[in-house]
C-alpha positions, 0 to 999 in steps of 0.5 A: 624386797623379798628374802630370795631377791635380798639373797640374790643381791647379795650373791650377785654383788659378792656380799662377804658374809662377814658383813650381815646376819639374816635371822642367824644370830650376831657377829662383830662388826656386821648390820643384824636383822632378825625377826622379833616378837612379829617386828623386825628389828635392825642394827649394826653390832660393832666390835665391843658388842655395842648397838648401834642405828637400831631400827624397827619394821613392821614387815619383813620385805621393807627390812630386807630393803633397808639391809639391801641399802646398808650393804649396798653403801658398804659395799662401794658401787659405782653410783652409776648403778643405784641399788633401786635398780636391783630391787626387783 
């Protein structure tokens, strides 16, 4: 998944803010992805600053998508919509 098409999703689906960062630092109790020594590295931040479901990518577009996932899960669509058909 590309970054604009990620963006896209996330405006369309009203994705608060509050709830990811995209290469713009950490926030409490949200999924972090940023781009790392030429690897993507993935986690969730919880409230006491503790790291949690890291992961590592190779490239950004298979990080975008893993994100895309997590957010789509939180954000609790009917599942007659399934997040591959907003891939794009």
């Amino acid at each position: 998944m590309t970054l604009e098409k990620l963006k896209e999703n996330i405006f369309n689906w009203e994705v608060p803010e509050s709830l990811y960062s995209i290469n713009e630092g950490l926030k409490p109790n949200a999924y972090i992805i940023f781009e790392n020594y030429n690897k993507w590295e993935f986690f969730f931040l919880d409230e006491k600053g503790e790291r949690m479901e890291f992961t590592f990518f190779r490239d950004s577009e298979e990080a975008y998508e893993y994100l895309w996932e997590k957010l789509y899960k939180e954000m609790q669509h009917p599942p007659s919509i399934p997040p591959s058909s907003v891939y794009g």
